[in-house]
N, C-alpha and C positions, 0 to 999 in steps of 0.2 A: 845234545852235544855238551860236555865240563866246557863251564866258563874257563877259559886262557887266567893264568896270573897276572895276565899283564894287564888285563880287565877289571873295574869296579864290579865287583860282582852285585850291585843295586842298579846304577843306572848302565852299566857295562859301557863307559867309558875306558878309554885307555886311562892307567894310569901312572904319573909321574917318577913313583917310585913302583916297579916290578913287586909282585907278591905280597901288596900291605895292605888289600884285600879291599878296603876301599877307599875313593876318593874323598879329596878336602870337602869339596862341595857335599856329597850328600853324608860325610861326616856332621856339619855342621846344621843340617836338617833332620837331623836322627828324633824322634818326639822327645821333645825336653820334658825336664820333671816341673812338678809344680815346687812352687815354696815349701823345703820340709824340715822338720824338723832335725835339729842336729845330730842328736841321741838317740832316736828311735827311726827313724828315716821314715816316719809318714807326713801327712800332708797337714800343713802349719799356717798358723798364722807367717805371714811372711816379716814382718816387723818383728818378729820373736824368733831367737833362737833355738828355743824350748818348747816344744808343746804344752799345753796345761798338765795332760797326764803325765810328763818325763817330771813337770816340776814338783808333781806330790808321789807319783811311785816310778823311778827312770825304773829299766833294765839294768842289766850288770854290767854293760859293755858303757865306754865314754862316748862313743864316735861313732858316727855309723857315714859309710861315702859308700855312693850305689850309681849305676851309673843309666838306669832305665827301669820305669816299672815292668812288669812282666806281660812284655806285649811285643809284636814285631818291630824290627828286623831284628832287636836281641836275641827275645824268645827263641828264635829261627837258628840264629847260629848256634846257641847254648843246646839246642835238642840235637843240631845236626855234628856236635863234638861229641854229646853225651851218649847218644842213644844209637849213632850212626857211625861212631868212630873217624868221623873226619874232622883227623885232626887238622887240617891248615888252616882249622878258622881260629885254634888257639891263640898265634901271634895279634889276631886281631880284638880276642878280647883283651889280650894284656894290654894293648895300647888302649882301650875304652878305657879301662879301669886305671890305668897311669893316669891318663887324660882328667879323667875325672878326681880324682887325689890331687894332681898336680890344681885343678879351679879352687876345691876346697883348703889349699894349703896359701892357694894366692887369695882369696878372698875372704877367706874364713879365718885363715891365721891355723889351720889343721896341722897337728903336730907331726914330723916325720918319725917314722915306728923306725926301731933299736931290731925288730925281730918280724918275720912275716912266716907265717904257721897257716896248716890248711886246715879244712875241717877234713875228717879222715875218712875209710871208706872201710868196714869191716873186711878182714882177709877174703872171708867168700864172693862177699860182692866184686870185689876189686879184682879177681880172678874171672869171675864171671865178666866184669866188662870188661878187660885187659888191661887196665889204667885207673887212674883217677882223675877227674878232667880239671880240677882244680890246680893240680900238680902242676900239669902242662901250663896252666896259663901263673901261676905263681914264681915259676923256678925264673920266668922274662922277668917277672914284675919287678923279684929282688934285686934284680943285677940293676935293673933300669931306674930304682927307687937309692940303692946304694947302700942296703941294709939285710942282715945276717938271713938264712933262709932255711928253716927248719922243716920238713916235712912230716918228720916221725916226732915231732915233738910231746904228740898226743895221738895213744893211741886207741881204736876202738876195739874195744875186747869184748863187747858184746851185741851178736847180731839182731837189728830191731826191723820189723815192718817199715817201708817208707813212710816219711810224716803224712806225705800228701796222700794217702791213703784210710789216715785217720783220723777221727771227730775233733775237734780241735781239745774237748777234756782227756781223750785221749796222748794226745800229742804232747800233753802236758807230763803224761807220767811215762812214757814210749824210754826217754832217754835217761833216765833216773839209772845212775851207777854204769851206762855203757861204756863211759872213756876213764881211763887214767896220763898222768901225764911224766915223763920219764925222766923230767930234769929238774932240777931249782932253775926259777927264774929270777929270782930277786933284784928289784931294782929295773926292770927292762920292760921298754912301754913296747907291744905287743900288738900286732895286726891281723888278725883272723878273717881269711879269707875263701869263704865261700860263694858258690855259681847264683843260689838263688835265696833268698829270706823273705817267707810267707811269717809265719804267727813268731817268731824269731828264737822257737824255744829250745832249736839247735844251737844257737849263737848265745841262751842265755846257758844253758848248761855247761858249755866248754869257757863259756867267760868267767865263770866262775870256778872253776878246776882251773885256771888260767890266776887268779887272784889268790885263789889260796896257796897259790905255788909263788907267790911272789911278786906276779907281774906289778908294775908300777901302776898300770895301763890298760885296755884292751880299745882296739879300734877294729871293727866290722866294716872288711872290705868286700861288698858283695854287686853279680852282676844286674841281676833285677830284685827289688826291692818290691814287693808285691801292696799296691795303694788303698789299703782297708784296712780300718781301724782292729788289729788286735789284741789290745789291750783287755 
């Protein structure tokens, strides 16, 4: 029998507020991340900002806010919007990833982005799934963040095999010349947000089509942040 909305859909509590999918309580027990680093979102010394690797070769992006490694109960929503089309769990990633933007801006001092952009999904695919599931949870984020919201910013013009499908030397050259991007940006510190970032070689390609277009900026706002070293 479908969990009611008015239900936590974890511990199936009522809850306070109708359709926000779940409770404070097992909000605040979701597995926390460990200490990570701020640029590259893996796992850090905690006394440092930076990992050793960001501080002799970062990524292209400045920022990285993630709100779960790639494990349950995220995992679970993220496959059951992507793969399953249900969409009601979108509102509830946008409130993770607000959530989690909102700690790193109270305690990290994280800058609030001018522009929130998606990573994109080739024509065919995005027919083939109906959607693109980042869209659905970006279109809450911006209104909820209070900053400009671009979808087609960047687009993908060329169809590549999934990353998670290939060798990681592979993955390396998969997205070589797939996006272009359709505007000047100049001057405008930029938020790229994608559902998941494994080896981040999606997030380093389009942050940089992102910089040569002007951005001030790029900040990687992604839902699981996958905990092994890819560098």
């Amino acid at each position: 029998m479908p969990i009611a909305d008015s239900l936590c859909w974890l511990c199936l509590q009522p809850l306070a507020i109708p359709k926000q999918g779940i409770c404070s309580v097992c909000l605040r027990h979701l597995p926390p991340l460990p200490a990570c680093c701020q640029r590259c979102g893996l796992p850090a010394n905690k006394n440092q900002a930076l990992c050793e690797s960001c501080l002799h070769n970062p990524p292209e992006w400045q920022r990285m806010i993630a709100v779960s490694d790639y494990l349950g109960p995220v995992k679970y929503f993220i496959t059951r919007l992507k793969f399953f089309s249900e969409v009601k769990y979108a509102p509830l990633l946008s409130r993770l990833l607000l959530l989690a933007w909102l700690n790193a801006r109270r305690t990290q001092l994280c800058s609030k982005p001018d522009l929130l952009m998606t990573v994109p999904l080739h024509r065919i695919r995005r027919w083939r799934r109906g959607f693109n599931q980042t869209e659905l949870i970006g279109c809450r984020l911006a209104k909820w963040v209070g900053c400009q919201w671009n979808p087609s910013l960047i687009l993908r013009h060329r169809s590549t095999p999934p990353q998670q499908s290939l060798s990681a030397y592979e993955r390396q050259y998969n997205l070589r010349h797939a996006f272009s991007c359709t505007q000047d940006i100049s001057g405008l510190h930029v938020a790229l947000l994608d559902d998941i970032v494994t080896t981040g070689n999606t997030a380093a390609e389009i942050s940089r089509l992102l910089l040569e277009n002007g951005a001030a900026s790029v900040q990687v706002w992604c839902l699981c942040r996958t905990l092994k070293n890819d560098h």
